[in-house]
N, CA, C and O atoms as CSV, one atom per row, in Angstrom:
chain,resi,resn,atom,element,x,y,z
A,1,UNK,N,N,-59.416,6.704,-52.199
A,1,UNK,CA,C,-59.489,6.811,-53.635
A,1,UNK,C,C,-60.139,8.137,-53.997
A,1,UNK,O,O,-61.152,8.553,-53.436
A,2,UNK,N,N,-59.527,8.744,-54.920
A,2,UNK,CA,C,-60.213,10.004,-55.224
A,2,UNK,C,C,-61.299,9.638,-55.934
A,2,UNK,O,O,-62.285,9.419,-55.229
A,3,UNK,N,N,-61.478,9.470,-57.336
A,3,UNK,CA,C,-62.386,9.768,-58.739
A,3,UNK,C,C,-62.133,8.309,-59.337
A,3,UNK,O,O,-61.131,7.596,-59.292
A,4,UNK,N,N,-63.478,8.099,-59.955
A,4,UNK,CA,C,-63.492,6.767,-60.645
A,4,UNK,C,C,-62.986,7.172,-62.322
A,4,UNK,O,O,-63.494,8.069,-62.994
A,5,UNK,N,N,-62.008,6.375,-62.707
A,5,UNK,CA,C,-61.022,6.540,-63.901
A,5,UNK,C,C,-62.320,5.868,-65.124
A,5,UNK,O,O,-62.808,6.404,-66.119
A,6,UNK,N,N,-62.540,4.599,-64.551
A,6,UNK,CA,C,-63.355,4.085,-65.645
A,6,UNK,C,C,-63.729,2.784,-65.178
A,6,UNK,O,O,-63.519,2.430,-64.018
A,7,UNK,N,N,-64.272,2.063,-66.036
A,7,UNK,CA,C,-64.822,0.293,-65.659
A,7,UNK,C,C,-64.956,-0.522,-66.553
A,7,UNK,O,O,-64.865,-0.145,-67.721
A,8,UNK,N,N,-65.144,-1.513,-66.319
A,8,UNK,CA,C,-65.586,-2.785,-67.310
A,8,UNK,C,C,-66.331,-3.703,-66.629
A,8,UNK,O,O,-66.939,-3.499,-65.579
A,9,UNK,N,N,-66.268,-4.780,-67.288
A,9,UNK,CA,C,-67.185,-5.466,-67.464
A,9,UNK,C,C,-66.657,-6.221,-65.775
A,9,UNK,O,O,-67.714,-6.240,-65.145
A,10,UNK,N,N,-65.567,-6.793,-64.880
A,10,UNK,CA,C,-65.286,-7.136,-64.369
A,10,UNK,C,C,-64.931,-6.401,-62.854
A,10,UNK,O,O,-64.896,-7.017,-61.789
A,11,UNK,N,N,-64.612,-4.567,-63.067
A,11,UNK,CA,C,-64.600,-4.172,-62.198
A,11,UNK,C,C,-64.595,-2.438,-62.617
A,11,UNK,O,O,-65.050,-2.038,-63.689
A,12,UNK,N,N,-63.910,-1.392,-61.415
A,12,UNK,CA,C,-63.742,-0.381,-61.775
A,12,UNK,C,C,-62.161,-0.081,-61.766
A,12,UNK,O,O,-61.364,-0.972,-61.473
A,13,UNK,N,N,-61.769,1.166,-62.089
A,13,UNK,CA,C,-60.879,1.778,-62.100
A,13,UNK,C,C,-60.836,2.704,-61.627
A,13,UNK,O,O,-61.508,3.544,-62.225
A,14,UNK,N,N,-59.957,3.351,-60.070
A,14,UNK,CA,C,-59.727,4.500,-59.780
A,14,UNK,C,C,-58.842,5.309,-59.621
A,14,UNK,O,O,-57.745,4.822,-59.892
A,15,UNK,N,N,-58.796,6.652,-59.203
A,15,UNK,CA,C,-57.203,7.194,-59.155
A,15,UNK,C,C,-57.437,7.125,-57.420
A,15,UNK,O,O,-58.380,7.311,-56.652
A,16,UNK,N,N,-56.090,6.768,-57.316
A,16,UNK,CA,C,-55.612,6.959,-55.667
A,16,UNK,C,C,-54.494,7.486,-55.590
A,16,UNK,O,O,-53.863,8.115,-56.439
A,17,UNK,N,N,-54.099,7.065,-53.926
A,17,UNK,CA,C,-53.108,7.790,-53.370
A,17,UNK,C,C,-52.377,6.649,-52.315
A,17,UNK,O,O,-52.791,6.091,-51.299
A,18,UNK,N,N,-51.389,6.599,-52.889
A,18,UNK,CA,C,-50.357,5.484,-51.829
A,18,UNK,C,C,-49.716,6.672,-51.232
A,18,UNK,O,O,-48.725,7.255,-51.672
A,19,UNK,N,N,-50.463,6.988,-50.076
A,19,UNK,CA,C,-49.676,7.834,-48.548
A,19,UNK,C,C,-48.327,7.305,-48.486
A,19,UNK,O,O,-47.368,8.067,-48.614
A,20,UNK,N,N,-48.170,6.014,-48.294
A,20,UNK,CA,C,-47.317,5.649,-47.842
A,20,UNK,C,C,-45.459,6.469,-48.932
A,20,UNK,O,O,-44.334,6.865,-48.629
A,21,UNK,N,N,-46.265,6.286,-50.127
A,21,UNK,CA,C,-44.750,7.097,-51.233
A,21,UNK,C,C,-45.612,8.708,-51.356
A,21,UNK,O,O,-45.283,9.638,-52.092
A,22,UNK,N,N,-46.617,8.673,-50.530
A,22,UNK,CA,C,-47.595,10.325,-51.705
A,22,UNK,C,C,-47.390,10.137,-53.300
A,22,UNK,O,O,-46.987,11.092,-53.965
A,23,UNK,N,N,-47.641,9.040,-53.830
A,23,UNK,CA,C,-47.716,8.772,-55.163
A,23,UNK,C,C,-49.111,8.310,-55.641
A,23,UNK,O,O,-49.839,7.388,-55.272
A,24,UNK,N,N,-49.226,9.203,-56.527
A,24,UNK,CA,C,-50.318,8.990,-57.588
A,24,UNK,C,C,-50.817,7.729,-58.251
A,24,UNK,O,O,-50.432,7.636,-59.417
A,25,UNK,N,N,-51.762,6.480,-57.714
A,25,UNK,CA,C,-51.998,5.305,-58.971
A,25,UNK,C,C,-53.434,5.016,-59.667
A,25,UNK,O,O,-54.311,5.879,-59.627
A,26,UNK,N,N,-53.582,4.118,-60.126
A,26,UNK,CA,C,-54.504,3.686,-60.267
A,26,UNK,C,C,-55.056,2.461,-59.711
A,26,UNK,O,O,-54.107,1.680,-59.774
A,27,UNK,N,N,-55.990,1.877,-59.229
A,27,UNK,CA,C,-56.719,0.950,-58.639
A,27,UNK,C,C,-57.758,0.142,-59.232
A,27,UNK,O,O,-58.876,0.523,-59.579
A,28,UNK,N,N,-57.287,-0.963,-59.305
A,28,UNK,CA,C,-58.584,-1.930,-60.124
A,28,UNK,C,C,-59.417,-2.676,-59.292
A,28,UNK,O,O,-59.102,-3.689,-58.667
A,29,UNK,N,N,-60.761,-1.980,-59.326
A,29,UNK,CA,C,-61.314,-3.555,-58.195
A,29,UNK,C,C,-62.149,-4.561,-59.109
A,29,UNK,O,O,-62.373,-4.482,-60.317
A,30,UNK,N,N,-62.654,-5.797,-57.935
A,30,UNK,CA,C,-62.921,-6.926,-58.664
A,30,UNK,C,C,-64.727,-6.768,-58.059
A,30,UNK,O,O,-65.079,-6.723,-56.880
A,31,UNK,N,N,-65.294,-6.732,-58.837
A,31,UNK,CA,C,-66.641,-6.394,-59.103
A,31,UNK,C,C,-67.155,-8.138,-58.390
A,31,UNK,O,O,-67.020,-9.160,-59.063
A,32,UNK,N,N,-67.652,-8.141,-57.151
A,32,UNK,CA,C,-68.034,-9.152,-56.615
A,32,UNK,C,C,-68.872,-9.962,-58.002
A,32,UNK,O,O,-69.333,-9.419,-59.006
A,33,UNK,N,N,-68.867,-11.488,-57.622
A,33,UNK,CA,C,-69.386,-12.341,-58.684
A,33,UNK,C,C,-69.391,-12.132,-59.605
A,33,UNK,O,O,-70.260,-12.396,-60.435
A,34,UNK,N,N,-68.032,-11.380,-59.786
A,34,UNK,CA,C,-67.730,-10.918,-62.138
A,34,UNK,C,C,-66.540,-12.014,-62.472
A,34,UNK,O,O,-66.198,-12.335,-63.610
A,35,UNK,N,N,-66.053,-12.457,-61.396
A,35,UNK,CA,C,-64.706,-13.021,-62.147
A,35,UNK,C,C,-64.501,-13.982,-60.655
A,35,UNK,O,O,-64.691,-13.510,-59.534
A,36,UNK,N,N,-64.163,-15.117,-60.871
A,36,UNK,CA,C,-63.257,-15.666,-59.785
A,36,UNK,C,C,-62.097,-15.252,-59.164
A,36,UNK,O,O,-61.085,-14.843,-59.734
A,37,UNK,N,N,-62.272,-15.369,-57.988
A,37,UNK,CA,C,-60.921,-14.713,-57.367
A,37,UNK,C,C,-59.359,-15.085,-57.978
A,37,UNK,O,O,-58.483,-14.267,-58.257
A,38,UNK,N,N,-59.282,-16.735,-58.111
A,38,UNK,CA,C,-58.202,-16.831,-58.696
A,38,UNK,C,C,-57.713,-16.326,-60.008
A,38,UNK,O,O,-56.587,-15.923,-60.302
A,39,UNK,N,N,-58.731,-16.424,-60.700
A,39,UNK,CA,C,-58.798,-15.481,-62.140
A,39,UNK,C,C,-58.378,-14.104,-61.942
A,39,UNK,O,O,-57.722,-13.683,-62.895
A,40,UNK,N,N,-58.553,-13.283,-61.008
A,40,UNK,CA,C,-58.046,-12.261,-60.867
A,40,UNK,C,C,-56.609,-12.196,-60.094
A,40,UNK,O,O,-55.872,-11.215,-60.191
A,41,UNK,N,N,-56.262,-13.472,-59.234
A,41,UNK,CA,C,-54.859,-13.159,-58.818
A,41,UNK,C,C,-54.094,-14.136,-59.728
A,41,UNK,O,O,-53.019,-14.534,-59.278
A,42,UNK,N,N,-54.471,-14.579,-60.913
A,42,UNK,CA,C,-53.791,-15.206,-62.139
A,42,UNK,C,C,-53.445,-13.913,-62.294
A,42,UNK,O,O,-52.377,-13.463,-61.880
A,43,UNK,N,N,-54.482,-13.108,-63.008
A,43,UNK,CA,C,-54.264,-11.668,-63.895
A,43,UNK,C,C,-52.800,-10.585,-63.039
A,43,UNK,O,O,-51.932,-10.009,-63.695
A,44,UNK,N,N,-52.887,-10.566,-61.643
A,44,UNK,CA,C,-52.173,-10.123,-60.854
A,44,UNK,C,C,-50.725,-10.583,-61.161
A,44,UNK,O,O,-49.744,-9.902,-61.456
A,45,UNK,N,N,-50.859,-11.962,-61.008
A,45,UNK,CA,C,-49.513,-12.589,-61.148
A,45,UNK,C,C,-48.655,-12.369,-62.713
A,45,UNK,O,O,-47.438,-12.278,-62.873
A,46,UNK,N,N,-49.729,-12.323,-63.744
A,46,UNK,CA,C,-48.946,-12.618,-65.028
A,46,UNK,C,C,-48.378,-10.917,-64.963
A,46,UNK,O,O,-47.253,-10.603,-65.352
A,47,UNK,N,N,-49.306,-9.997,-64.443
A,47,UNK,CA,C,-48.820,-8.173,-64.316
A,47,UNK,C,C,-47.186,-7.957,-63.721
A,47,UNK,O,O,-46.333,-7.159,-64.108
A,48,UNK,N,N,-47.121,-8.998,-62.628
A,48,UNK,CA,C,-45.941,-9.050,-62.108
A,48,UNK,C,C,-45.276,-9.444,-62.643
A,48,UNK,O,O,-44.254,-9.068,-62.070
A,49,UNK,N,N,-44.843,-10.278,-63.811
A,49,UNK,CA,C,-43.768,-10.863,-64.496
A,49,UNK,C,C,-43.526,-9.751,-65.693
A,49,UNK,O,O,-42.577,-9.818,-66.475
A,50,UNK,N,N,-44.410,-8.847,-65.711
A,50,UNK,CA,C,-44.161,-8.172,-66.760
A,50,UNK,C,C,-43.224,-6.700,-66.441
A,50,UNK,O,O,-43.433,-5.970,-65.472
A,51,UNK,N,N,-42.448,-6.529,-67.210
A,51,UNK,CA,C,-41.261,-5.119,-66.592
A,51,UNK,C,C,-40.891,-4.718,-68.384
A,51,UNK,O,O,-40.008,-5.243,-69.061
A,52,UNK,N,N,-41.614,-3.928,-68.709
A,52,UNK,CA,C,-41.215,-3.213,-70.163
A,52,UNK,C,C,-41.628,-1.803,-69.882
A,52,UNK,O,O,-42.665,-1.539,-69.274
A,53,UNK,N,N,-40.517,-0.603,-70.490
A,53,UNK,CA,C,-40.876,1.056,-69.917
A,53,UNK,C,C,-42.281,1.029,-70.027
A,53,UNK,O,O,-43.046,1.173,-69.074
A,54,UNK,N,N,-42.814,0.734,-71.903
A,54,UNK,CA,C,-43.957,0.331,-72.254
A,54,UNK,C,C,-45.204,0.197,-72.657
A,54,UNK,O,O,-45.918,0.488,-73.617
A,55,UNK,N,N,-45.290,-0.781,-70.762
A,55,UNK,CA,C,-46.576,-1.421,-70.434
A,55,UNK,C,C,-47.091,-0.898,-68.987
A,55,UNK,O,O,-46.014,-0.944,-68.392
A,56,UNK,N,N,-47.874,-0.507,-68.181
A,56,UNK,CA,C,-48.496,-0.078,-67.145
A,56,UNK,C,C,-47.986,-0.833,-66.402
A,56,UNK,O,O,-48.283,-1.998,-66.667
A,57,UNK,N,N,-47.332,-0.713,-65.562
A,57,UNK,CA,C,-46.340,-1.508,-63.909
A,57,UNK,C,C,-47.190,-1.780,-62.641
A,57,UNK,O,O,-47.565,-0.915,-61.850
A,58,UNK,N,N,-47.498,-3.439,-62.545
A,58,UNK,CA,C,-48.142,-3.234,-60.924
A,58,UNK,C,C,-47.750,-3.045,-60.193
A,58,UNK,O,O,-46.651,-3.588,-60.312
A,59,UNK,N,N,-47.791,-2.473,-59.074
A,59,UNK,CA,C,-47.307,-1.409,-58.104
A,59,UNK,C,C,-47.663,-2.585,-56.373
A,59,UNK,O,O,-47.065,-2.859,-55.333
A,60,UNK,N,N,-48.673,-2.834,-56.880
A,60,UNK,CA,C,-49.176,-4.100,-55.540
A,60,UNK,C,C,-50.756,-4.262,-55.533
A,60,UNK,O,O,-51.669,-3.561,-55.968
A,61,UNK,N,N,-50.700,-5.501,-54.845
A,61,UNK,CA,C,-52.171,-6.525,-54.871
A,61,UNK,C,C,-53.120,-6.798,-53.983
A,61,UNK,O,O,-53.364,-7.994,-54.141
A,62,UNK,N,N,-53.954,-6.273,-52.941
A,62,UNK,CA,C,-54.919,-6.213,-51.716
A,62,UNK,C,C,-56.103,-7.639,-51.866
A,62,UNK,O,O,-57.215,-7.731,-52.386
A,63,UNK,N,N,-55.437,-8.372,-51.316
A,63,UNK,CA,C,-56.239,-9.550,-51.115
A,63,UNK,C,C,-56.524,-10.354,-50.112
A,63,UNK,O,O,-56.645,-11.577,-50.191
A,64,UNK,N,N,-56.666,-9.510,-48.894
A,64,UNK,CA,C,-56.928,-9.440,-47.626
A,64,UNK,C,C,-58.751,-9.898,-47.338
A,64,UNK,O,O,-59.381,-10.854,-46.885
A,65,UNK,N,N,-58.923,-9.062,-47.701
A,65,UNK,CA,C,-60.307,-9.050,-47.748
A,65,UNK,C,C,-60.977,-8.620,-48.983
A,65,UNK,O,O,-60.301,-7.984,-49.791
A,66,UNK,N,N,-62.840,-9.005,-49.383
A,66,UNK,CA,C,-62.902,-8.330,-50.132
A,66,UNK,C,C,-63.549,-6.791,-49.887
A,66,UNK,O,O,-64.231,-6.392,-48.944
A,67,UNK,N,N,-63.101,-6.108,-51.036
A,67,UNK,CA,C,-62.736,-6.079,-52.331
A,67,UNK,C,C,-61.099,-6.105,-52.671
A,67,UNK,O,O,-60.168,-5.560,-52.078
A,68,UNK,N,N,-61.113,-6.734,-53.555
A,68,UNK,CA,C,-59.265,-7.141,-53.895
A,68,UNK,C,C,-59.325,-5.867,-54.590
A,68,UNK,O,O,-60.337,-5.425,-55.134
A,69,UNK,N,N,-58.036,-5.220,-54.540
A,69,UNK,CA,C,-57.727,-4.841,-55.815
A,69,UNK,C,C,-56.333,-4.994,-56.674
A,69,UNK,O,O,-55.460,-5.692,-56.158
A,70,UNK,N,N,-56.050,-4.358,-58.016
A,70,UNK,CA,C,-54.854,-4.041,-57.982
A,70,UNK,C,C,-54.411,-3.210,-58.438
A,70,UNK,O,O,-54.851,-2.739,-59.487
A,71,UNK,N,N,-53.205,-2.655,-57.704
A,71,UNK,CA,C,-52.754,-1.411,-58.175
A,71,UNK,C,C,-51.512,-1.566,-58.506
A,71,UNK,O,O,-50.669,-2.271,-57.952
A,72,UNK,N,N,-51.355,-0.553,-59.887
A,72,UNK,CA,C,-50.884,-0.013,-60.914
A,72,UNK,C,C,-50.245,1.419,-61.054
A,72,UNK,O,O,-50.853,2.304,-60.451
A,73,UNK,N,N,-49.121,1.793,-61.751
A,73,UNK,CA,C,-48.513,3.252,-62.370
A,73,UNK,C,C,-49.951,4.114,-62.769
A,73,UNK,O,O,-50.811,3.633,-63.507
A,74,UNK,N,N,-50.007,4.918,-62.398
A,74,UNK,CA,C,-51.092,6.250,-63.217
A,74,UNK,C,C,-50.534,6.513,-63.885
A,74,UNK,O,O,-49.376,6.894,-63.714
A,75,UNK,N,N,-51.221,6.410,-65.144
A,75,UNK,CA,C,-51.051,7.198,-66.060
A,75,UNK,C,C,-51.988,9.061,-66.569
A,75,UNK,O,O,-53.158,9.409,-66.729
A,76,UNK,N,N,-50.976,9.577,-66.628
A,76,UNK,CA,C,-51.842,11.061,-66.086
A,76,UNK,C,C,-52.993,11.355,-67.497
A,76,UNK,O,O,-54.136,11.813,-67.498
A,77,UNK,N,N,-52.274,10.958,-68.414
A,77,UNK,CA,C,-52.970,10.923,-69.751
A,77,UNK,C,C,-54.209,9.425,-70.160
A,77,UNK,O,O,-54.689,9.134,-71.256
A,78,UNK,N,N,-54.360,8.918,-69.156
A,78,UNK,CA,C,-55.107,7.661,-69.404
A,78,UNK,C,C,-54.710,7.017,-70.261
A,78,UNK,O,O,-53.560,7.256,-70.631
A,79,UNK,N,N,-55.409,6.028,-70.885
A,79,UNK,CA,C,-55.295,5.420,-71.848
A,79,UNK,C,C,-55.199,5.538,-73.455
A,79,UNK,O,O,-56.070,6.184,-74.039
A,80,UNK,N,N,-53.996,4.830,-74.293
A,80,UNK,CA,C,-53.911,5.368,-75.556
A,80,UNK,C,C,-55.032,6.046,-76.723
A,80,UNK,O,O,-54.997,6.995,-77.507
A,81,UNK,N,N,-56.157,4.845,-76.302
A,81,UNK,CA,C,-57.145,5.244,-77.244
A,81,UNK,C,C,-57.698,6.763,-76.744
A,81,UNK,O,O,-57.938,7.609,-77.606
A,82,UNK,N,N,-57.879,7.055,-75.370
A,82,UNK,CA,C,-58.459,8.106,-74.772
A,82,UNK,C,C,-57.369,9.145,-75.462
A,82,UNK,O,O,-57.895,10.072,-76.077
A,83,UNK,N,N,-56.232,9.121,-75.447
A,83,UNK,CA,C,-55.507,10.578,-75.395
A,83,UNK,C,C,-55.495,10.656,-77.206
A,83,UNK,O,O,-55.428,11.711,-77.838
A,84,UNK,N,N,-55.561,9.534,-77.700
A,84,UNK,CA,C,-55.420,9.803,-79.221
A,84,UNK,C,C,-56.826,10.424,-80.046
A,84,UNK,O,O,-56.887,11.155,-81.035
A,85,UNK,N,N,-57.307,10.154,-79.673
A,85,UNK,CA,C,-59.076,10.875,-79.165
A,85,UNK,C,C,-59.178,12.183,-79.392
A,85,UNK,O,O,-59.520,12.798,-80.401
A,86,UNK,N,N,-58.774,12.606,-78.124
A,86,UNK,CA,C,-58.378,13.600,-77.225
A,86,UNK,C,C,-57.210,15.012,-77.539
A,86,UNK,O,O,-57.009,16.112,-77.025
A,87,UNK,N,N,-56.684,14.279,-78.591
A,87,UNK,CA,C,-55.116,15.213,-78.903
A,87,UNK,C,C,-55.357,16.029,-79.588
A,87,UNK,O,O,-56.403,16.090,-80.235
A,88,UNK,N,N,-54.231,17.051,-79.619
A,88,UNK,CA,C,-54.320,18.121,-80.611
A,88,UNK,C,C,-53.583,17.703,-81.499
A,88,UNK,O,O,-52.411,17.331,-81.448
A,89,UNK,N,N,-54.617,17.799,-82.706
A,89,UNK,CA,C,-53.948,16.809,-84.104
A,89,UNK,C,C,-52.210,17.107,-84.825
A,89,UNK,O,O,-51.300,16.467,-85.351
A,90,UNK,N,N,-52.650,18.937,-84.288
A,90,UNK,CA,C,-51.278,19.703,-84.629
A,90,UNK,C,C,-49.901,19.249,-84.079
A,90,UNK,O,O,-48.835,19.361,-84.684
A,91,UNK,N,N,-50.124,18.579,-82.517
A,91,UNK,CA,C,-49.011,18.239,-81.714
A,91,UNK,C,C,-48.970,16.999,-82.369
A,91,UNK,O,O,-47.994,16.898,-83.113
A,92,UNK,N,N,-49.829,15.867,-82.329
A,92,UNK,CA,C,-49.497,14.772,-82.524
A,92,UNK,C,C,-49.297,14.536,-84.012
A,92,UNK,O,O,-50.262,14.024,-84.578
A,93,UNK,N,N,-48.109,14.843,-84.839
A,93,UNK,CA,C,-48.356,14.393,-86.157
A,93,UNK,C,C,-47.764,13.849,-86.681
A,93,UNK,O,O,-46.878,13.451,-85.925
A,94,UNK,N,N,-47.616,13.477,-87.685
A,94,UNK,CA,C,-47.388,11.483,-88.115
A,94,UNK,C,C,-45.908,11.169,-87.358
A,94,UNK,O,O,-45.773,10.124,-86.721
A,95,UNK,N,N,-44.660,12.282,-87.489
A,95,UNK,CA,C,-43.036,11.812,-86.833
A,95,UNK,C,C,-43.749,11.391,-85.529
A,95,UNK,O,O,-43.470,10.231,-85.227
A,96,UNK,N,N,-44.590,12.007,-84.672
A,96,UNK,CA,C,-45.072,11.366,-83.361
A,96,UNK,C,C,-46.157,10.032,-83.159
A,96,UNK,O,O,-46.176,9.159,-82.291
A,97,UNK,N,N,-46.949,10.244,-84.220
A,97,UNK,CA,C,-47.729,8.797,-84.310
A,97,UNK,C,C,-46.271,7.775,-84.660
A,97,UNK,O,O,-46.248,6.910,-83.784
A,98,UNK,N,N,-45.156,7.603,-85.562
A,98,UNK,CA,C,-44.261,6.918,-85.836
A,98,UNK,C,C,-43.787,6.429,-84.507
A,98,UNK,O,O,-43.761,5.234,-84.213
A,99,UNK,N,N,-43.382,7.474,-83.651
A,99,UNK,CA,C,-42.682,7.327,-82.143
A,99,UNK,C,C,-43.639,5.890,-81.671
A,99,UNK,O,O,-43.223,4.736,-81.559
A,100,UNK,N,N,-45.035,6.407,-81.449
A,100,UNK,CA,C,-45.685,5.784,-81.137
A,100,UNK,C,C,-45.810,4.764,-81.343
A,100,UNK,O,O,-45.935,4.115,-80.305
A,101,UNK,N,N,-45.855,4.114,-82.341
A,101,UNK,CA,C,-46.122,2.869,-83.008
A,101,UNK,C,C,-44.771,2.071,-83.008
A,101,UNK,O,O,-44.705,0.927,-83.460
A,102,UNK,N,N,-43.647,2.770,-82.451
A,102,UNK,CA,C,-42.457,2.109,-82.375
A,102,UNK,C,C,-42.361,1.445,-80.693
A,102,UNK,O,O,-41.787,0.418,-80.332
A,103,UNK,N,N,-42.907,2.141,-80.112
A,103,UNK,CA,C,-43.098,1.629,-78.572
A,103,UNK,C,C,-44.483,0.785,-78.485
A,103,UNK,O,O,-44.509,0.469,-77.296
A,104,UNK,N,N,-45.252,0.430,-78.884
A,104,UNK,CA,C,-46.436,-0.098,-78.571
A,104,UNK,C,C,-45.674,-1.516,-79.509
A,104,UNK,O,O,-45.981,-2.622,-79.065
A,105,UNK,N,N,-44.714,-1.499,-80.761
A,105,UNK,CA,C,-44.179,-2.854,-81.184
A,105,UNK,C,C,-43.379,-2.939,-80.370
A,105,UNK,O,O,-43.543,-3.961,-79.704
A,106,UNK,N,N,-42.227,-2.122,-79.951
A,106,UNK,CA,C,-41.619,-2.666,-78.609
A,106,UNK,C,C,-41.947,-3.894,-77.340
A,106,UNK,O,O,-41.461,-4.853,-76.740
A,107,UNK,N,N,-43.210,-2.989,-77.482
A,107,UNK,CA,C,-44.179,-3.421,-75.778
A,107,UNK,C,C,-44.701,-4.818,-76.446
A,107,UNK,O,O,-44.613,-5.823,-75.741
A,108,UNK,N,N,-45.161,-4.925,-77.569
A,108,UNK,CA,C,-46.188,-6.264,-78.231
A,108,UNK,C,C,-44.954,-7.100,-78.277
A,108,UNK,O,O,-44.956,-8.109,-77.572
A,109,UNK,N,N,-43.916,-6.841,-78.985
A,109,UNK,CA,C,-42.923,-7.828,-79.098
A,109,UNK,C,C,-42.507,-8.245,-77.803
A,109,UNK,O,O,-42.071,-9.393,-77.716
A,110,UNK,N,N,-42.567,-7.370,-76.528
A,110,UNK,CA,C,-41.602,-7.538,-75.489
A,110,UNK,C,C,-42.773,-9.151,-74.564
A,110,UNK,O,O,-42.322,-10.096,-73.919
A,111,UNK,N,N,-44.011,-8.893,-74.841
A,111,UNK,CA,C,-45.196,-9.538,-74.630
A,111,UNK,C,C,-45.420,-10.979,-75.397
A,111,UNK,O,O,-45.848,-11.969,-74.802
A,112,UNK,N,N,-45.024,-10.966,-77.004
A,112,UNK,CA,C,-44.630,-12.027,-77.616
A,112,UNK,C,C,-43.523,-12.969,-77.032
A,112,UNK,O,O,-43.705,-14.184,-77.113
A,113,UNK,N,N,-42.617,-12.577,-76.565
A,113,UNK,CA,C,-41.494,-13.011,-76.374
A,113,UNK,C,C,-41.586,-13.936,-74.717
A,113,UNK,O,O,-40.819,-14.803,-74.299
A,114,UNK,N,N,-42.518,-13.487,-74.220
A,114,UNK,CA,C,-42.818,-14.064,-72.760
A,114,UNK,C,C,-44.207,-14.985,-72.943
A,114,UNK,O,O,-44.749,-15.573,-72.007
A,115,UNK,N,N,-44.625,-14.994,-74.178
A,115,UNK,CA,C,-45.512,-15.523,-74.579
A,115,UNK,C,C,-46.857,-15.545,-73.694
A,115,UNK,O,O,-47.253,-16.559,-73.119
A,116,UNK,N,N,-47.645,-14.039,-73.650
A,116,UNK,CA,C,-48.581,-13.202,-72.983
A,116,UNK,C,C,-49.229,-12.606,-74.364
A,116,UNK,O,O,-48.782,-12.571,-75.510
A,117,UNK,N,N,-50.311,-12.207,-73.866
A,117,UNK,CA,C,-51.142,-11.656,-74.770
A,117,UNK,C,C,-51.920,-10.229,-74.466
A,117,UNK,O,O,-52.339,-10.163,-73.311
A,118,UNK,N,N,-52.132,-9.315,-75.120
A,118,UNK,CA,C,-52.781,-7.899,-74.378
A,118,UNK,C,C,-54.440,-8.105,-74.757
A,118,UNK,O,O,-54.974,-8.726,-75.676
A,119,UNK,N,N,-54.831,-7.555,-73.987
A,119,UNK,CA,C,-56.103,-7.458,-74.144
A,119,UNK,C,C,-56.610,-6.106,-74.179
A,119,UNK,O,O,-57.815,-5.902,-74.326
């Protein structure tokens, strides 16, 4: 794992490296005694049923030993709130906030419809 992306309350987030494709992801681990294991390979499982352009794609699940993790698509720009933050107001302006808000109802509807919820 290179660099820690970020964390919560349950675990961290890092950027890695699947040798195996030389592809870029991200990695979630499960912060011993934050969450039950099955609670986290629930969370795993409902990631896998999910396939919208979107939504962040799990990639695969390490539950061998601990620490579990799971890994996920990198996103090079992190997360929405981070890059909207982050942007140059000039690039991003309202025809592109519109774009935006047309794929995130995409993604919510595509989530409604499988009857899932985002957090």
């Amino acid at each position: 794992m290179k660099h820690k992306l970020g964390g919560g309350q349950y675990g961290e987030v890092y950027e890695g490296v699947w040798k195996k494709y030389s592809l870029t992801v991200a990695v979630k681990t499960l912060k011993e005694d934050t969450m039950e294991v099955e609670e986290f390979l629930k969370e795993a499982s409902v990631m896998k049923e999910v396939k919208h352009p979107n939504l962040v794609q799990l990639l695969g699940v390490c539950t061998r030993e601990p620490p579990f993790y799971i890994i996920t698509e990198f996103m090079t720009y992190g997360n929405l709130l981070d890059f909207l933050r982050d942007c140059n107001r000039q690039e991003v302006n309202a025809v592109v906030l519109l774009y935006m808000a047309t794929q995130i109802s995409s993604a919510m509807e595509y989530l409604e419809r499988k009857n899932f919820i985002h957090r």
